[in-house]
C-alpha positions in Angstrom: -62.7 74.1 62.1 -60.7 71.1 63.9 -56.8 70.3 62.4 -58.5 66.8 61.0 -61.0 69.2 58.6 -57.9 71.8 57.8 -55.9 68.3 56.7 -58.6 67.4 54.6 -59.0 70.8 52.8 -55.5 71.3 52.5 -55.4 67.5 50.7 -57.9 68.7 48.3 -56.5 71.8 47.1 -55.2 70.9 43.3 -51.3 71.1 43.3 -51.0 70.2 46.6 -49.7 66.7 47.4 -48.2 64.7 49.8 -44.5 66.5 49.9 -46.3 69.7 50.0 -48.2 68.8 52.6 -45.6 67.6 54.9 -43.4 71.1 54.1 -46.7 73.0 55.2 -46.8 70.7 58.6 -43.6 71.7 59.1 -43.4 75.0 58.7 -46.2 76.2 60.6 -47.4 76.7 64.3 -51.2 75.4 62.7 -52.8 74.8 59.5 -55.3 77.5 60.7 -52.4 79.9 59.8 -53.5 79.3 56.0 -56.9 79.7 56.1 -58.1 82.5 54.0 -54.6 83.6 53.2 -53.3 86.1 50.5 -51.1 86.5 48.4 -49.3 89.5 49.7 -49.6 88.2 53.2 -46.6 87.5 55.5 -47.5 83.5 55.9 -47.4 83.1 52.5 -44.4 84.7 51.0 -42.3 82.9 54.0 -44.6 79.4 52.6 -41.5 77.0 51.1 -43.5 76.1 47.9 -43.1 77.1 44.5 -45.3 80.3 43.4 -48.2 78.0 41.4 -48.7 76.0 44.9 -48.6 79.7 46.7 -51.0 80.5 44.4 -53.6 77.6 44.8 -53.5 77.5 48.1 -54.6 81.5 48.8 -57.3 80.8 45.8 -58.7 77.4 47.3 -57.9 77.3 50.9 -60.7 78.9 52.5 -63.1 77.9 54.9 -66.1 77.9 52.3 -63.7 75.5 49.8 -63.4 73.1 52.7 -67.5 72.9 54.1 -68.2 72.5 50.3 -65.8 69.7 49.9 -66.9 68.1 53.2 -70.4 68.4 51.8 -69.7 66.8 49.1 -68.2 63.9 50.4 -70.5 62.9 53.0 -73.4 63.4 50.0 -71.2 60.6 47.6 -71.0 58.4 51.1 -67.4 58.6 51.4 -65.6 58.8 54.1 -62.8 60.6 55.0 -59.8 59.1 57.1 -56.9 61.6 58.4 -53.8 60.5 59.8 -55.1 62.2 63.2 -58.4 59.4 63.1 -58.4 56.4 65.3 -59.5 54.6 62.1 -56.0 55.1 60.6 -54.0 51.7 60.3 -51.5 51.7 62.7 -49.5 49.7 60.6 -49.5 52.4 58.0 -47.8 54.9 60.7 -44.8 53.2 60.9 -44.2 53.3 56.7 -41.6 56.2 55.5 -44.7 57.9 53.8 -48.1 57.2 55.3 -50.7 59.4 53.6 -52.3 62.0 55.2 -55.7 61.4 54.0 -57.6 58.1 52.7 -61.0 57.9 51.1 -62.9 55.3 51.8 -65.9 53.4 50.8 -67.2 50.1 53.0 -65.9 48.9 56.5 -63.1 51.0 57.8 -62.5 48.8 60.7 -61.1 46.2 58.0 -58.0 48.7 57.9 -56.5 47.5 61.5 -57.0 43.8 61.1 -53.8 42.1 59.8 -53.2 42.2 56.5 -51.4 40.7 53.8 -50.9 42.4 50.1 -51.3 40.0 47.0 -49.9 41.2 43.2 -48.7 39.9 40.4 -49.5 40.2 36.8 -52.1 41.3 34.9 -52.2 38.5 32.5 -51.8 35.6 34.1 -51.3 31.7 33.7 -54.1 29.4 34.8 -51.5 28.2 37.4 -51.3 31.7 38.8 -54.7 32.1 39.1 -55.2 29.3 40.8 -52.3 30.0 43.3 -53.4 33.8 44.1 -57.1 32.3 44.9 -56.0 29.1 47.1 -53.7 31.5 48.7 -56.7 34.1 49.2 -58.9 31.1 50.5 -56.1 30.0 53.3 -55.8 33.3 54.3 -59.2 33.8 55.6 -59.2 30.8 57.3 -56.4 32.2 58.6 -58.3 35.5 59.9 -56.0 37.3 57.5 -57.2 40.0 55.2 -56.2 40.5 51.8 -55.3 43.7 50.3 -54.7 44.7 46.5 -55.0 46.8 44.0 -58.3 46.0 41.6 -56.2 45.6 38.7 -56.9 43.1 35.9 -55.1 39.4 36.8 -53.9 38.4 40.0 -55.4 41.5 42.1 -58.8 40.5 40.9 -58.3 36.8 41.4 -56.8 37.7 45.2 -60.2 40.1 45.7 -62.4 37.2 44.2 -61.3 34.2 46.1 -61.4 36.2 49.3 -65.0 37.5 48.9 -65.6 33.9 48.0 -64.6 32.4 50.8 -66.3 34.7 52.8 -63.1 36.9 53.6 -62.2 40.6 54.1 -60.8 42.3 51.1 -59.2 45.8 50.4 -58.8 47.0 47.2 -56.3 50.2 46.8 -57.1 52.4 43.9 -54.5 54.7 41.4 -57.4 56.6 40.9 -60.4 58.5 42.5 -62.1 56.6 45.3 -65.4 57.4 42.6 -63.4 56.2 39.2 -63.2 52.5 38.3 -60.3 51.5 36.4 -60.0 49.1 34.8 -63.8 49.8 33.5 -64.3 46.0 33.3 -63.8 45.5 37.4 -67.4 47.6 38.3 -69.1 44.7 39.3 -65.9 43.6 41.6 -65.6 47.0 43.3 -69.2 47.0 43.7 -69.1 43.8 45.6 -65.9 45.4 47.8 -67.4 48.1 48.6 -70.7 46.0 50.0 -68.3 43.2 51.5 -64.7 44.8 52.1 -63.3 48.2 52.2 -62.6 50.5 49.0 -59.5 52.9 49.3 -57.6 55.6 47.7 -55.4 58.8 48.9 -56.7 60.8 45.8 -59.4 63.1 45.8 -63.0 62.2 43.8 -62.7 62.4 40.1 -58.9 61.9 39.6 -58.7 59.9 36.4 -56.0 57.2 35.8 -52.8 58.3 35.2 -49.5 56.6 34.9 -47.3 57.6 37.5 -50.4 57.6 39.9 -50.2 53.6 40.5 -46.5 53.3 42.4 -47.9 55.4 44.5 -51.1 53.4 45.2 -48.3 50.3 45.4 -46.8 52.1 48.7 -50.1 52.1 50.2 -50.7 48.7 49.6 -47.5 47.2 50.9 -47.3 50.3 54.1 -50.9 48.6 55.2 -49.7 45.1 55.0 -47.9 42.7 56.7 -46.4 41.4 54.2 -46.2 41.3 50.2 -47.3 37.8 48.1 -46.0 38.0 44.7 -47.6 36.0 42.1 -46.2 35.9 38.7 -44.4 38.6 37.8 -42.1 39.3 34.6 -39.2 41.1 35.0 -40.8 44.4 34.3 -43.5 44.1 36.4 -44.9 46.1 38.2 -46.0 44.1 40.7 -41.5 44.6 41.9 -42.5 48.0 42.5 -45.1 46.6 45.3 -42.1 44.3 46.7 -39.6 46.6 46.4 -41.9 49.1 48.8 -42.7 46.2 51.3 -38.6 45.4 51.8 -37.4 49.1 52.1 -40.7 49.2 54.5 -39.4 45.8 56.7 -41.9 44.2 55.7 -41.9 40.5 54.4 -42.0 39.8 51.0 -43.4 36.2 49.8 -43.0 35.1 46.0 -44.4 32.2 44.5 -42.5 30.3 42.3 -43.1 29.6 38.6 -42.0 27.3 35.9 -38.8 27.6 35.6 -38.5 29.0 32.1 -41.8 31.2 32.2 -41.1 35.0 31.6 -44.1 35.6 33.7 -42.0 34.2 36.6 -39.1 35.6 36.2 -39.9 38.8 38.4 -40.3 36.4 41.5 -37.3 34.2 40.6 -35.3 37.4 40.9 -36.8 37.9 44.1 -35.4 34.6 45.5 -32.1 34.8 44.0 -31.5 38.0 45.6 -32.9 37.5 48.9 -35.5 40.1 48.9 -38.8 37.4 48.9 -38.8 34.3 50.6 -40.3 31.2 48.3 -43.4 29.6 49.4 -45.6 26.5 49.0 -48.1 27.2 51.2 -49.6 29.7 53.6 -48.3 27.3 56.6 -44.7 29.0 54.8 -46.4 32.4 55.1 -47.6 32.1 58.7 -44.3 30.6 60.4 -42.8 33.8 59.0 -45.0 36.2 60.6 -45.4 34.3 63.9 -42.8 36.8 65.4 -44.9 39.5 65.4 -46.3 41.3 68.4 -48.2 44.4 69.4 -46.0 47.5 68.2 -43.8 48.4 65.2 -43.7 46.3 62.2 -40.4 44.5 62.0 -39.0 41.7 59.3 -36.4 38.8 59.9 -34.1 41.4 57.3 -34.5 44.6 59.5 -32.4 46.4 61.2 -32.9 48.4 64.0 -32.6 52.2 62.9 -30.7 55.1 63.6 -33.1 58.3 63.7 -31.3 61.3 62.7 -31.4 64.5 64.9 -34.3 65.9 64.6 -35.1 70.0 64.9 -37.8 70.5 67.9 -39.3 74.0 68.9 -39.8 75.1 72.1 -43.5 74.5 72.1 -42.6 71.1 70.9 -40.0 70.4 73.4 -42.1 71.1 76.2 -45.1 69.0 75.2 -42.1 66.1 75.2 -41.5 66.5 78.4 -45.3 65.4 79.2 -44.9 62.4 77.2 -44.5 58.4 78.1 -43.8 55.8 76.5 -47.2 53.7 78.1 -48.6 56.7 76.8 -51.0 59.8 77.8 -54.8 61.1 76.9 -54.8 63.8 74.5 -57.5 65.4 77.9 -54.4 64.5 79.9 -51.8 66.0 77.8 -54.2 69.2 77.7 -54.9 69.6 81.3 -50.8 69.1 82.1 -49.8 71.3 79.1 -52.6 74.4 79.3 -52.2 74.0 75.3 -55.4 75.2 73.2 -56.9 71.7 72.1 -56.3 73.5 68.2 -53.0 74.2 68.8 -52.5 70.7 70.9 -53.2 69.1 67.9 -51.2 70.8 65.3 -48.5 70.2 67.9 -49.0 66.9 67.7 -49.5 66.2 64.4 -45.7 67.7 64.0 -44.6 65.1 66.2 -46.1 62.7 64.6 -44.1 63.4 61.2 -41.2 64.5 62.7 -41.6 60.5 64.4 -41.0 61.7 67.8 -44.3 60.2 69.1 -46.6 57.7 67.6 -50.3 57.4 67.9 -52.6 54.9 70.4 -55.9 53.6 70.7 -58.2 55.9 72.3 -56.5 59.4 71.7 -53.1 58.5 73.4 -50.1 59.5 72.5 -46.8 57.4 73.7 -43.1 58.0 73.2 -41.3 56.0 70.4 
């Protein structure tokens, strides 16, 4: 069983999410180290979770929990993207908190095209419907894809006018890739899933919940180029989405409202505090992203950053030392290293989080 199908299990196990997760990369040599674990073994009293998460992982993670979970998602036609998958948006790498797994349902390929994210609210003005799908409609002519978050309002309007104009959509749910929410929206995430791409970092049959949809938002703005913010009160959630895309570097557009409208004054506070830049039209949006070039995602408002020291181990060390920064074949990087393609990977996969390396087309691996 490869690291990519340990990630997978080890996302499915109930209690375990995405802190957990990256504490258990951490810690160990190799996910293989949890496989059919006890209770009363070594591994697992040293484990830095509490004693419930102890406890679901030596119950769930075993190798028969992980074929029967694989079964079942290749039976429901859903795929299953890992942070270690070629299919993985690069863009999403360089956000604070990529997830480690995505579902999936429709054209994964849509995932590394660029993107822009649309919000805004969920009852909105004739006006801002009619904004969110002109906007939509430039931005496929502009070989752009649109990402959002099938919600009622403006995430619907963004997904309609790009299906209608013949565009790639992305809809990021809160919820199970299998649950709708809201109901209402079947028909629209039938037609995204046939057209566009379907997404969500929770496992089948997670019901809607709450807290679940901030994360979804960091999804939404980590894929994207930028944020478009239609019509947003001052509650909104929609800010939530924003606020994600500025701490991320990425651009954050708002469209302006009345003047007095509450359901504008989300994106007026925007303006006023230099966190979204007002636009008129997508030539606005384009002249903005015209810096960008192959590699990291940067903003006009970023700054370059400091990386704090980071703790390597030996094994970890040495693989460094094979690294480039054009970048090496993970057959290369074996061959050099004499590192068991098993334990290559888990090696690598700390690396990634601990963002010492970053990942390239065609299983390279390059130096930050």
């Amino acid at each position: 069983m490869d690291e990519r199908e340990l990630l997978f299990g080890l996302h499915q196990v109930p209690s375990i999410g995405w802190k957990s997760i990256r504490k258990l990369v951490l810690h160990t040599r190799s996910l293989t180290e949890l496989l059919n674990m006890k209770m009363k073994d070594e591994v697992c009293i040293q484990l830095p979770l509490e004693q419930h998460r102890k406890e679901a992982l030596c119950q769930s993670f075993t190798t028969e929990f992980i074929k029967q979970r694989i079964k079942l998602y290749r039976e429901s036609g859903i795929q299953v993207v890992t942070i270690l998958d070629k299919a993985y948006p690069e863009v999403m790498k360089e956000s604070s908190e990529p997830p480690w797994v995505l579902y999936a349902r429709g054209k994964v390929e849509l995932m590394n095209m660029p993107l822009i994210a649309m919000v805004g609210a969920r009852t909105p003005t004739a006006y801002g419907r009619k904004a969110a799908e002109e906007l939509a409609a430039a931005l496929v002519k502009a070989e752009i894809g649109v990402v959002s978050g099938l919600a009622r309002g403006i995430d619907s309007c963004a997904h309609q006018g790009t299906l209608n104009a013949g565009g790639a959509t992305i809809a990021v749910l809160g919820t199970g890739i299998d649950v709708v929410y809201p109901p209402e929206n079947r028909a629209l995430y039938n037609s995204i899933s046939e057209r566009g791409l379907v997404l969500s970092e929770f496992p089948m049959g997670t019901p809607s919940k709450a807290g679940m949809f901030p994360q979804r938002n960091r999804i939404i703005a980590g894929m994207s180029l930028g944020t478009i913010v239609v019509e947003a009160a001052k509650q909104s959630g929609s800010l939530i989405t924003a606020e994600y895309a500025f701490n991320e570097n990425r651009e954050v557009f708002a469209v302006p409202g009345y003047f007095s409208s509450p359901k504008s004054q989300g994106t007026h506070e925007l303006i006023k505090n230099g966190k979204g830049r007002l636009i008129c039209s997508i030539g606005d949006i384009l002249e903005e992203l015209s810096y960008l070039k192959p590699g990291p995602v940067l903003g006009k408002h970023a700054v370059p950053a400091v990386m704090p020291e980071v703790e390597l181990t030996s094994e970890e060390r040495q693989l460094m030392e094979h690294m480039t920064i054009e970048g090496i074949t993970l057959d290369e990087l074996h061959s050099r290293s004499n590192i068991e393609f098993g334990h290559l990977h888990a090696l690598l996969l700390h690396l990634l989080i601990k963002k010492q390396i970053k990942q390239l087309p065609g299983s390279c691996y390059a130096l930050f």
